[in-house]
C-alpha positions in Angstrom: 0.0 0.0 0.0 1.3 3.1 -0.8 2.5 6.0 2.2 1.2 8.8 1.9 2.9 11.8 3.2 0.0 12.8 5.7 -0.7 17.3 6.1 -1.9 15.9 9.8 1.5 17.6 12.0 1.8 16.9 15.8 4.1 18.5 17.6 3.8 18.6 21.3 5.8 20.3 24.1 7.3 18.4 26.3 4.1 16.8 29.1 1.8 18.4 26.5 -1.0 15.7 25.5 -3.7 15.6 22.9 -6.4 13.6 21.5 -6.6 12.8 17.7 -10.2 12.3 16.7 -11.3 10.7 13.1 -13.4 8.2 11.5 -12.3 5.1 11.2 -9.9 4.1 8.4 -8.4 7.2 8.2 -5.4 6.3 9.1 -5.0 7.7 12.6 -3.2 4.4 14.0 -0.8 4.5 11.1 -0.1 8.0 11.2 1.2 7.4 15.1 2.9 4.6 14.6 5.1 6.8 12.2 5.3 10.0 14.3 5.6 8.4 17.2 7.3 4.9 16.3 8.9 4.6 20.5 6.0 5.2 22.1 4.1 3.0 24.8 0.7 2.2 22.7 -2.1 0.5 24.2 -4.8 -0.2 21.6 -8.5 -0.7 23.4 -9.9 -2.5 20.0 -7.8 -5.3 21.4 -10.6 -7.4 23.0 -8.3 -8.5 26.0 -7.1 -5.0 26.5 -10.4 -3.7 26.2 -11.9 -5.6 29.1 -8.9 -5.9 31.6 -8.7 -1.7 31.3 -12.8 -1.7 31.9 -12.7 -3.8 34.7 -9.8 -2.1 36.5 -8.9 1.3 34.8 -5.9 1.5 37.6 -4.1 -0.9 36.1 -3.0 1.7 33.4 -1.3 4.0 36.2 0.2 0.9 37.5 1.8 -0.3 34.6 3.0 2.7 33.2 4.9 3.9 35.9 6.1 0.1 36.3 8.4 1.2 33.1 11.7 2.8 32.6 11.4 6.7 33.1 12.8 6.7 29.0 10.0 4.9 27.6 7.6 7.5 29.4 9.8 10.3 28.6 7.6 10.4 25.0 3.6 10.0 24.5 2.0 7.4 25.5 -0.8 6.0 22.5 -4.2 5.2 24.0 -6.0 4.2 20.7 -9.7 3.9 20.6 -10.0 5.5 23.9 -13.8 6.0 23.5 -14.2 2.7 24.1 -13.1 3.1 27.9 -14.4 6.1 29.4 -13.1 5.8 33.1 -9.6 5.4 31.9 -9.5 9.5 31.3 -9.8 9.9 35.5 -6.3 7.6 34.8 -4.7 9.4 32.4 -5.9 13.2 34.6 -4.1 11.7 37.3 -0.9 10.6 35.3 -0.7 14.3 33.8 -1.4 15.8 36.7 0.9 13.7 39.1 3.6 11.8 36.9 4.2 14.9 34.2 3.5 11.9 31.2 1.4 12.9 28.5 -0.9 11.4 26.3 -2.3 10.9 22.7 -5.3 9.7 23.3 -6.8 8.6 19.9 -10.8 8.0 18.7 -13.5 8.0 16.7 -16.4 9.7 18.8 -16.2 11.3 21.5 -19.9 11.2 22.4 -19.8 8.3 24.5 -17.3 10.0 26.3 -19.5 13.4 26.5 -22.7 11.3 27.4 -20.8 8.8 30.1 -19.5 12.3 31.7 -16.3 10.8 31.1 -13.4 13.1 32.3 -12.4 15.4 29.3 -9.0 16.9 30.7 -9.9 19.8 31.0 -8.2 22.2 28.4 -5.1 20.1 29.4 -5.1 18.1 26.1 -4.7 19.8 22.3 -7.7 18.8 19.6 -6.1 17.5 16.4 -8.5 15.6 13.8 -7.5 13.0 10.7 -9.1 13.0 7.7 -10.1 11.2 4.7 -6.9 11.8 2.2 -6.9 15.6 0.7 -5.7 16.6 -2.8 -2.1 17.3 -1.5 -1.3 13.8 -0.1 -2.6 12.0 -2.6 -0.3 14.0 -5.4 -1.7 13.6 -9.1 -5.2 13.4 -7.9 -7.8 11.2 -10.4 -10.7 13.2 -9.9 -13.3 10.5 -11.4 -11.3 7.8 -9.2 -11.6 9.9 -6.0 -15.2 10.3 -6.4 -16.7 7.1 -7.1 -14.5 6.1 -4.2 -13.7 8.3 -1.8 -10.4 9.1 -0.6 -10.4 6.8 2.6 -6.5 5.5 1.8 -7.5 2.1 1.6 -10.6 2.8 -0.3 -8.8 4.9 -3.2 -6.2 2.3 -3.8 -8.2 -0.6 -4.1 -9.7 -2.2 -7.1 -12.4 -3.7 -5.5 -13.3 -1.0 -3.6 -17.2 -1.2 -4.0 -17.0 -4.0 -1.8 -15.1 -2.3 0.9 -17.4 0.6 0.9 -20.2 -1.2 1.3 -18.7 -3.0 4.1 -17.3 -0.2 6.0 -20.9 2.3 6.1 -22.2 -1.4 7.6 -19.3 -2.3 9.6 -19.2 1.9 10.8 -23.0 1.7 11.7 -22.9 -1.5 13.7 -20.0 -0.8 15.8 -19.5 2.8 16.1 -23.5 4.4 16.6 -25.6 0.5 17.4 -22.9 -1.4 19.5 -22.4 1.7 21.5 -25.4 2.7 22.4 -25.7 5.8 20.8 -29.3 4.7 19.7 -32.2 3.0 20.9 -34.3 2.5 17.9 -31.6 0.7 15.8 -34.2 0.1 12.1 -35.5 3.8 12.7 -31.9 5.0 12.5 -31.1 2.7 9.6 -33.9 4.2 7.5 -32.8 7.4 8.8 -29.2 6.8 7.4 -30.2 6.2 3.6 -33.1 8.6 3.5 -29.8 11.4 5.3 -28.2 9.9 2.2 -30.8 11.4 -0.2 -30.9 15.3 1.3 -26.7 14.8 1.8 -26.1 18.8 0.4 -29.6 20.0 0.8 -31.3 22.4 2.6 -32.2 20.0 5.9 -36.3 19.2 6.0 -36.4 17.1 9.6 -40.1 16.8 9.2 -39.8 15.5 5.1 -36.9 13.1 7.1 -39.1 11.8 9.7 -42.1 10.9 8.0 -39.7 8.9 5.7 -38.1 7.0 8.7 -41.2 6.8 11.2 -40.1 9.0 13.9 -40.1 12.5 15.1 -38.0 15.3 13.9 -36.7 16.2 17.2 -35.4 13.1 16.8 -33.9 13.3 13.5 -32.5 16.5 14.3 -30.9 14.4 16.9 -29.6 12.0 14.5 -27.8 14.3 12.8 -26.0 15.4 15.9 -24.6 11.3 16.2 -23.4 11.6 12.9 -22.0 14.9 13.8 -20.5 13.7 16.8 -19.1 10.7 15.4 -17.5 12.7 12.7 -19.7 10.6 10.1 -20.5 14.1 9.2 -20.6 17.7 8.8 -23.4 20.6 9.6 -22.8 23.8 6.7 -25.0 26.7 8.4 -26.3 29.6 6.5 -24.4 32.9 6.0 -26.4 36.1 7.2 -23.8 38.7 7.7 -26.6 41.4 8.1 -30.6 40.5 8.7 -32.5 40.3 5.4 -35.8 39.1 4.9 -34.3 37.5 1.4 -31.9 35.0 2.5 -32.1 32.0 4.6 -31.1 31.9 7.6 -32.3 29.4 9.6 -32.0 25.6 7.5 -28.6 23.7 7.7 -27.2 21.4 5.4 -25.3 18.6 5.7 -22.3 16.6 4.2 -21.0 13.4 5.2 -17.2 13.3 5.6 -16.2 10.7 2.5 -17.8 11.3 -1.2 -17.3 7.5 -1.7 -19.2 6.6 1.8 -22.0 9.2 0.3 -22.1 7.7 -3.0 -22.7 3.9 -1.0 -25.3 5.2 0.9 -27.1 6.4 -2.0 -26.5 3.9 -4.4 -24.3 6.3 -7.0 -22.0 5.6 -9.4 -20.3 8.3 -11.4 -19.6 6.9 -14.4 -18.8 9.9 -16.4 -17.5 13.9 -15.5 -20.8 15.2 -16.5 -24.5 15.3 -15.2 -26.3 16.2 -11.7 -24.9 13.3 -10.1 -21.3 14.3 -10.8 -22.1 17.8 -10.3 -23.3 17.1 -6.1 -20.2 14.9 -6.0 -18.2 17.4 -7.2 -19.1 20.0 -4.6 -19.1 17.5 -2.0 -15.8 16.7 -3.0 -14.4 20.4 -3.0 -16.2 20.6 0.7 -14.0 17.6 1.9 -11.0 19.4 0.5 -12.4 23.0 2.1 -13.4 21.4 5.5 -10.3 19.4 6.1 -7.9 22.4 4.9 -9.8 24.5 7.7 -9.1 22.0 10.7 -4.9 20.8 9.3 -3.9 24.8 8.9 -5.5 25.8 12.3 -7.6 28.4 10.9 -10.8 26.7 12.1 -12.9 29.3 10.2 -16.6 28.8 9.4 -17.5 27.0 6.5 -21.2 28.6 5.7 -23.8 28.6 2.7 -25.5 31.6 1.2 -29.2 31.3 -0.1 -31.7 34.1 -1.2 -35.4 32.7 -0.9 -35.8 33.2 -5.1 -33.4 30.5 -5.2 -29.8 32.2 -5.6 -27.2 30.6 -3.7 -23.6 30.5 -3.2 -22.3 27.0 -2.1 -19.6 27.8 0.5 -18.5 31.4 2.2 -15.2 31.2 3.9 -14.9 33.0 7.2 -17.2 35.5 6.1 -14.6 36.7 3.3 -14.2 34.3 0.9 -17.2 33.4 -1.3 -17.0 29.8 -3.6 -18.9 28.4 -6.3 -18.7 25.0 -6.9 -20.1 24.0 -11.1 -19.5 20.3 -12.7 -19.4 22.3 -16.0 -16.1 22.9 -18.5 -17.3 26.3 -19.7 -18.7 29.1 -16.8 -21.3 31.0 -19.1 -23.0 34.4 -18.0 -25.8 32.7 -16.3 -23.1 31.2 -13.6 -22.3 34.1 -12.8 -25.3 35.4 -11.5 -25.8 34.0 -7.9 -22.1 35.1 -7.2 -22.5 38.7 -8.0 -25.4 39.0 -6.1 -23.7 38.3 -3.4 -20.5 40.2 -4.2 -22.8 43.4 -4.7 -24.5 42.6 -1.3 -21.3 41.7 0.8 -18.4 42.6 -0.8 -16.1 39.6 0.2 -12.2 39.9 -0.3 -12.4 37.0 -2.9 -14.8 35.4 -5.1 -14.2 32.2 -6.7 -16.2 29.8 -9.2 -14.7 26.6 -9.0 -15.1 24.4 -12.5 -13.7 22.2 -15.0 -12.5 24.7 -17.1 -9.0 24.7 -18.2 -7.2 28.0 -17.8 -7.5 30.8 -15.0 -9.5 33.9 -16.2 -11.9 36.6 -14.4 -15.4 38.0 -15.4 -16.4 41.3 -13.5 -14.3 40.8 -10.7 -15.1 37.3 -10.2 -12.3 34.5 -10.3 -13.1 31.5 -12.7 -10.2 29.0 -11.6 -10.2 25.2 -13.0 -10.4 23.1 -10.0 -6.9 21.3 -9.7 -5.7 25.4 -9.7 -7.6 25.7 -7.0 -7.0 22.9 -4.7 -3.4 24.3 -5.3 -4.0 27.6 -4.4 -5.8 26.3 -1.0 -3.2 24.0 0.5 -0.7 26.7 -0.6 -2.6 28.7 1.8 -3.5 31.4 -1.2 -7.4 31.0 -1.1 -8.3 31.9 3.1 
């Protein structure tokens, strides 16, 4: 399997810990082994780890400091910490008492946030993995990356169809139903692949509900386990200034893989053209947008703009950047429109129409860029 050179960079101070949050298959266990190759690592997916540590979370402080002071002079790796809650009050202790620190690695933290489980306190850095972005992956097949997602092992296998169907069933089944995170476990299923159908639209809980057969309280809820279990991603809308014209009250949301979305929905993009490419085009620029906001430390919002007749703008950058996203290979005049309406009404630092066009050019201000120009551009930190 190829190694990819990850954006991902940890670097902590000396007794500085951190916990490293993504979905699974992302390669956050890899990525440690490699930054941190001398390192005590204790991985809680190990069935015999898993219980002895739930049983008697002490045994952590007692055989850690059972080792030579060397070994704990670097971070100790607790992978898939979720999985043991009461093992946080451990590690508190051994920060606060021992000077060690920690890399405490995971896929959700919500079991952690709903077992009350002991959060350190400020005293550990937030670093997330994702999916692969443009920039790791190098000469970047755009057809390849959307039909499969960038998941590493997803995007280098052949037979990845298989694999992607396996991982959303695998993912639902051990990270949201064998943790508890639901109660009504075919509600939530049907919930899943009707999510699949609205992924990029404006959010209709009630349209959701009566398609799954429960509440939308409780679908609005579901979103927040996908959210929380970084299956997923809320986009809110942009409302700079009030106005009775633009929305500002209905979220979207996208799901953190294109390939995972296109399982769920039963999509195949056979060729760079048509509505289906054109959502999974957009969705894949949001990957590359979303992940680019977390690994440069910027952590700006990612927002929509929509005007209630229907003009929209896909993605606004920390209120100064506005982006377009279009599947097509020639940006006409009628493009253009949503994008100056919001240029004329905000006046952002940049506006950009991302596309399939060839060569850089600009129409009334606005900045047509072909889409491998602008991925550039972003991780060379020249778009935000």
């Amino acid at each position: 399997m190829n190694n990819f050179d990850r954006i991902l960079d940890i670097k902590l101070p000396r007794k500085q810990s951190a916990f490293l949050w993504g979905a699974r298959k992302t390669g956050k266990s890899t990525y440690l082994k490699e930054r941190f190759p001398e390192s005590v690592r204790i991985d809680f997916l190990d069935t015999r780890e898993f219980l002895e540590f739930s049983k008697r979370p002490y045994v952590l402080r007692e055989r850690l400091l059972a080792l030579p002071k060397a070994d704990l002079a670097r971070p100790v790796i607790l992978d898939e910490v979720q999985k043991v809650p009461q093992i946080l009050d451990e590690v508190h202790g051994l920060i606060e008492n021992q000077g060690l620190s920690f890399v405490l690695c995971g896929s959700s933290a919500r079991k952690l946030k709903a077992n009350h489980a002991n959060l350190l306190g400020g005293r550990a850095w937030r670093y997330e993995m994702f999916p692969l972005v443009s920039k790791e992956i190098g000469n970047i097949d755009l057809g390849k990356a959307l039909n499969r997602g960038t998941i590493p092992a997803h995007y280098l296998q052949d037979e990845y169809q298989k694999s992607l169907s396996a991982y959303v069933n695998d993912y639902l089944k051990e990270e949201v139903f064998a943790e508890g995170l639901v109660r009504n476990i075919p509600a939530f299923s049907r919930f899943f692949e009707a999510a699949g159908y609205s992924h990029g639209e404006l959010l209709n809980y009630a349209n959701i509900a009566r398609d799954c057969g429960v509440d939308a309280k409780t679908v609005k809820q579901y979103y927040e386990i996908l959210a929380d279990t970084l299956l997923g991603t809320f986009v809110l809308p942009f409302h700079k200034r009030q106005s009775r014209q633009v929305l500002t009250q209905t979220s979207k949301f996208y799901l953190f893989d294109v390939g995972i979305a296109g399982v769920v929905i039963k999509r195949t993009i056979p060729d760079l053209k048509g509505e289906a490419f054109g959502k999974a085009f957009e969705h894949f620029i949001f990957t590359e947008l979303n992940a680019h906001r977390s690994y440069s430390g910027s952590n700006h919002d990612i927002c929509y703009w929509r005007t209630k007749t229907g003009l929209e703008v896909d993605f606004v950058l920390g209120g100064k950047v506005a982006v377009e996203v279009k599947g097509s290979d020639r940006v006409d005049a009628s493009d253009l429109k949503p994008m100056k309406a919001f240029v004329e009404e905000y006046r952002p630092a940049k506006a950009i129409i991302v596309c399939r066009e060839t060569v850089r050019r600009v129409s009334g201000g606005i900045a047509i860029i072909p889409w491998k120009d602008f991925l550039k551009d972003l991780w060379a930190g020249k778009i935000i």
